[in-house]
C-alpha positions in Angstrom: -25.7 -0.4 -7.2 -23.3 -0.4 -3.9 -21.8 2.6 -2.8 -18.4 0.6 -3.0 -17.1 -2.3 -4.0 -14.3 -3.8 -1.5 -11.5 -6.1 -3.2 -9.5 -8.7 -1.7 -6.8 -10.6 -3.5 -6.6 -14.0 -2.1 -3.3 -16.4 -1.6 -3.0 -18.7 1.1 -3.6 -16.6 3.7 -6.1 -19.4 5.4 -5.1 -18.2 8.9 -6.0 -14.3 8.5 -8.4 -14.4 5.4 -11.5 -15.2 8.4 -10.5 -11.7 10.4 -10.2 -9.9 7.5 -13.9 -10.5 6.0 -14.9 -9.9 9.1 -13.6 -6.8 9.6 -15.8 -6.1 6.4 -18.9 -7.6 7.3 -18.5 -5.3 10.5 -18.7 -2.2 8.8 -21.2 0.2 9.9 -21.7 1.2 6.7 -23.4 -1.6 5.1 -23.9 -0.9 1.3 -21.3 -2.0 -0.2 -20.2 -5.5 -2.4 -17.1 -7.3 -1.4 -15.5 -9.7 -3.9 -12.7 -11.8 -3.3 -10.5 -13.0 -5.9 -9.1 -15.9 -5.1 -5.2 -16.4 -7.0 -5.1 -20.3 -6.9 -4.5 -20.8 -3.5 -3.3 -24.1 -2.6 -4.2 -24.6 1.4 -8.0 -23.9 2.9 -8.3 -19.6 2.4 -11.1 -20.3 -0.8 -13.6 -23.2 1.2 -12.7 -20.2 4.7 -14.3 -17.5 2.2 -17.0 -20.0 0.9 -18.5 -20.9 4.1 -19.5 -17.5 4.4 -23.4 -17.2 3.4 -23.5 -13.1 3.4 -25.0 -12.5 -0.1 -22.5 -8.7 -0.2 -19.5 -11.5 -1.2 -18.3 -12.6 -4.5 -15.8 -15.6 -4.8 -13.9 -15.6 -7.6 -11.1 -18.2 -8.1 -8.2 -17.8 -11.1 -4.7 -19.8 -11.6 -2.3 -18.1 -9.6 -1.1 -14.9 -11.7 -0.6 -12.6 -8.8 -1.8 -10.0 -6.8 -1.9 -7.4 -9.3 -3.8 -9.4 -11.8 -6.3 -10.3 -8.8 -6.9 -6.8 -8.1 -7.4 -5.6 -12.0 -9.6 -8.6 -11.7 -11.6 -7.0 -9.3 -11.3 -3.8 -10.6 -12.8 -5.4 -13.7 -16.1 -6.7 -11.7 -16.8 -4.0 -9.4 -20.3 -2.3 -10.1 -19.5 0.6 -7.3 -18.5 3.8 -8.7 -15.6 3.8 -5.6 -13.3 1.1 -5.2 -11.7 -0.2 -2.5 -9.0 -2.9 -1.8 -8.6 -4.8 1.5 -5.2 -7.3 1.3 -5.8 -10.7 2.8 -4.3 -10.0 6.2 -5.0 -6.6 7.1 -8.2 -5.2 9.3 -10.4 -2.4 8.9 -11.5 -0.4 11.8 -15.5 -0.8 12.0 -16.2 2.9 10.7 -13.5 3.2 7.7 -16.4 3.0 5.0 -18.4 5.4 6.8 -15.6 7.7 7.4 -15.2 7.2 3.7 -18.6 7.8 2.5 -18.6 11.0 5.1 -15.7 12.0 2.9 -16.8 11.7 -0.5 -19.6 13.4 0.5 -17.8 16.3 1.9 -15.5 16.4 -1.0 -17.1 15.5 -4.1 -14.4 17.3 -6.5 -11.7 14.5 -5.0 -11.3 11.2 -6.5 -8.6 9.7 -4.5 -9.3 9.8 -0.8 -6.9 8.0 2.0 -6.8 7.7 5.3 -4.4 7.0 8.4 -3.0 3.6 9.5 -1.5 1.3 12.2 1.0 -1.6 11.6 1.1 -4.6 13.9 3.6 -7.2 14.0 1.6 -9.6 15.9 3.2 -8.5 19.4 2.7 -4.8 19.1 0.8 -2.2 17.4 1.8 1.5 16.6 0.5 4.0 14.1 2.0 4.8 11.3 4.0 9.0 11.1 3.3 10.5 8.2 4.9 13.9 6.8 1.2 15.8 6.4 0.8 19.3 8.4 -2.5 18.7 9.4 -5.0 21.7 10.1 -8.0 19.4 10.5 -9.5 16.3 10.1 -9.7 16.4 6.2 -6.8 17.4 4.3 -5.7 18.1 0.4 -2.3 16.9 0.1 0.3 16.2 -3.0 1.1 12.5 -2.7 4.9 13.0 -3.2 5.4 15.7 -0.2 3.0 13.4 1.6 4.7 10.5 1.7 8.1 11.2 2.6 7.7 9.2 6.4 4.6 6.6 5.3 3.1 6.6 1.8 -0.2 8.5 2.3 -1.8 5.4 -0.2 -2.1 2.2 1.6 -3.2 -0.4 -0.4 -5.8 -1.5 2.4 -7.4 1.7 3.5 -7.6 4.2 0.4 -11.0 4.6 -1.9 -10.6 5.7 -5.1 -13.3 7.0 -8.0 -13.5 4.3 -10.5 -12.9 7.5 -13.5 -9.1 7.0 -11.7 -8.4 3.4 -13.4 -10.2 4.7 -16.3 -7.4 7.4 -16.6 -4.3 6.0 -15.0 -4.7 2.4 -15.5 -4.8 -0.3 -13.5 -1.7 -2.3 -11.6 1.0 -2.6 -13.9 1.4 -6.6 -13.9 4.6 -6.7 -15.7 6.3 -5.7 -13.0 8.5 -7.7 -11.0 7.4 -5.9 -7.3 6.0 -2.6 -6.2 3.2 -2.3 -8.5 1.1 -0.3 -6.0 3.7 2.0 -5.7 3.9 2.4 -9.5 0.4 2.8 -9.4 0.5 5.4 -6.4 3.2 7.5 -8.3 1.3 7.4 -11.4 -1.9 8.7 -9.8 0.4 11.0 -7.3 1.4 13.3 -10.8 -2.3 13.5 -12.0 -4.8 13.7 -8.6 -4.8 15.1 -5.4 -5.5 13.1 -2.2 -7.6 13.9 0.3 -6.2 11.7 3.4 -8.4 11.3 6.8 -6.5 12.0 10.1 -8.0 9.0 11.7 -6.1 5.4 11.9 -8.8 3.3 10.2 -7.1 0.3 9.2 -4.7 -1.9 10.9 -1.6 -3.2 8.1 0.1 -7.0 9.1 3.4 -7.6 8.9 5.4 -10.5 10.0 9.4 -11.1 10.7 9.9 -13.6 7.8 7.6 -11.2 5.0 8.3 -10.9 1.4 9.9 -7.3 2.1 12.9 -9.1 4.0 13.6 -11.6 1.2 17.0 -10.4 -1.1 15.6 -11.2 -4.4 12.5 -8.9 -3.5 15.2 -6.0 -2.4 16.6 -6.8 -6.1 13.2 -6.2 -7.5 11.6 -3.5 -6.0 15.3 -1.7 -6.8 14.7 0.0 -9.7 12.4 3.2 -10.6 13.9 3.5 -14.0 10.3 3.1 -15.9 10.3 6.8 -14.0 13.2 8.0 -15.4 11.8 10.8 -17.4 9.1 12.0 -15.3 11.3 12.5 -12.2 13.9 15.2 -14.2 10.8 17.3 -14.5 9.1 16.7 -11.4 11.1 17.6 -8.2 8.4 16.2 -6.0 8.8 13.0 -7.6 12.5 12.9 -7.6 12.5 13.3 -3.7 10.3 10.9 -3.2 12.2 8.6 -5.6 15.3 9.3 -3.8 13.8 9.1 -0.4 12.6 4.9 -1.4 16.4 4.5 -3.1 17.7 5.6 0.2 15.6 3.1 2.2 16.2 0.5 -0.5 20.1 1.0 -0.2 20.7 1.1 3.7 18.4 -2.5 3.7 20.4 -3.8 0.7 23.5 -3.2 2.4 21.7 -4.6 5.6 21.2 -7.6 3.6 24.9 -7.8 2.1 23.8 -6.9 -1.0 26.7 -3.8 -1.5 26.5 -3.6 -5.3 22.4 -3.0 -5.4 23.6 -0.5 -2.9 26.1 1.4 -4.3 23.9 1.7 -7.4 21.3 3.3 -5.6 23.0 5.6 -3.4 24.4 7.0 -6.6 21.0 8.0 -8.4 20.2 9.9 -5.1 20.8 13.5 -5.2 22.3 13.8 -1.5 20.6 17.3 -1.1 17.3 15.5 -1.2 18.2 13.2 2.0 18.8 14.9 5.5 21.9 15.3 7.1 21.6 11.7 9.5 20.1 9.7 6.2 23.7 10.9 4.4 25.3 9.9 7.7 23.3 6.3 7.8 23.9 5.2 3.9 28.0 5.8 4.7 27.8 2.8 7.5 28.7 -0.5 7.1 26.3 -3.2 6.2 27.0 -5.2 10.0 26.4 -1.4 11.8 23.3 -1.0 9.8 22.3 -4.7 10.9 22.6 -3.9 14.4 20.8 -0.6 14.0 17.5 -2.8 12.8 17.8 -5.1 15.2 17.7 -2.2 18.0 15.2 -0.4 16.2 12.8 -4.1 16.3 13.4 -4.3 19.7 12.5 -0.8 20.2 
């Protein structure tokens, strides 16, 4: 048995699939099974993943049903007692499974362990701020007060016991968007995480991304399947109100005002610092400029 199993959910991503298995394949750790489920892609990413002969990778091909379902796929497969997911276009650093094994190791009463990240945009890279007071290399953090800058769970460079799915569940396909952040909330109220303070993995993103379409702003609007939980979890609530804020200044961005307004009114404004309260009062064409600074920046 591998000491992980690495999932990648596959679509159409024939120009970035080839870095990203071998970013894997140049792990320094070496025992570990990578499958691939591949969700119907139409152009060349499956016959990319086939031509690789390493006898660690599993292709799987489905009809197109989404990322989630390709990662509960994978879930499903994995023999590994820790899990790992890897999307399609992102990069590990060579030493993020060994950092991750040194972690388990170290901290065999965790079961969700994390660790720091960059983001490029294919012109620049810069890591990633997170609100964690560190007081080492390892630390114990709650995932709501963790998260408040960068979500201390990135999908491409987190490990997690497979007794987690067991107990959570996996990604929630029935939503319409943000189903790893359903999933991070979900195991944010039950587990602690122990994050690394070391940038192992580098996140893509492009210009033209899902994230900047207005129908996905629509979609990834609404937190009220977490309606309950937040009125008697303060964390939770902040952390809530801290994505509704970012949600409503790029709606309004976008010139979507009503999916704004409704958001800025489930915020409690205590929750949001003095310049966010400042920020969600401006106009959508002051907030546009204020983006396109902060890009150029």
């Amino acid at each position: 048995m591998p000491r992980f199993s690495v999932i990648i959910p596959l679509y159409n991503k024939e120009n970035f699939v080839a870095a990203t298995i071998d970013s894997v394949l140049a792990q320094s750790f070496s025992d570990f099974e990578l499958i691939v489920v591949d969700d119907g892609s139409s152009d060349n990413s499956g016959q990319i993943v086939q031509s690789y002969t390493d006898k660690r990778i599993t292709y799987i091909r489905t009809e197109n049903r989404g990322v989630s379902s390709a990662r509960n796929l994978g879930i499903e497969k994995a023999s590994a007692d820790y899990i790992t997911f890897l999307d399609a276009d992102d990069l590990w650093k060579p030493d993020f499974l060994q950092e991750m094994h040194d972690a388990v190791n170290q901290f065999p009463d965790h079961q969700v362990f994390a660790a720091a990240i960059e983001k490029s945009n294919g012109r620049r890279t810069f890591p990633a701020r997170y609100s964690i007071n560190f007081t080492g290399k390892y630390q114990s953090v709650e995932y709501f007060s963790a998260s408040m800058k960068e979500t201390a769970i990135c999908t491409s460079c987190a490990v997690f016991h497979k007794n987690v799915f067991e107990k959570i569940g996996n990604f929630e396909v029935s939503l319409p968007s943000g189903q790893d952040t359903d999933l991070w909330i979900r195991i944010g109220l039950v587990y602690p995480v122990l994050f690394v303070d070391k940038i192992l993995a580098t996140y893509v993103f492009d210009a033209v991304s899902l994230s900047k379409n207005k129908n996905h702003l629509l979609r990834k609007s609404d937190f009220s399947h977490f309606s309950e939980q937040e009125k008697l979890h303060p964390g939770l609530k902040k952390f809530l109100d801290y994505n509704r804020y970012s949600l409503a200044i790029r709606s309004k961005a976008a010139g979507l005002t009503e999916n704004s307004r409704k958001l800025a009114e489930e915020i409690n404004p205590s929750n949001l610092t003095s310049k966010q309260r400042f920020l969600l009062k401006l106009p959508g064409f002051l907030l546009r400029i204020l983006f396109r600074l902060k890009n150029r920046i």
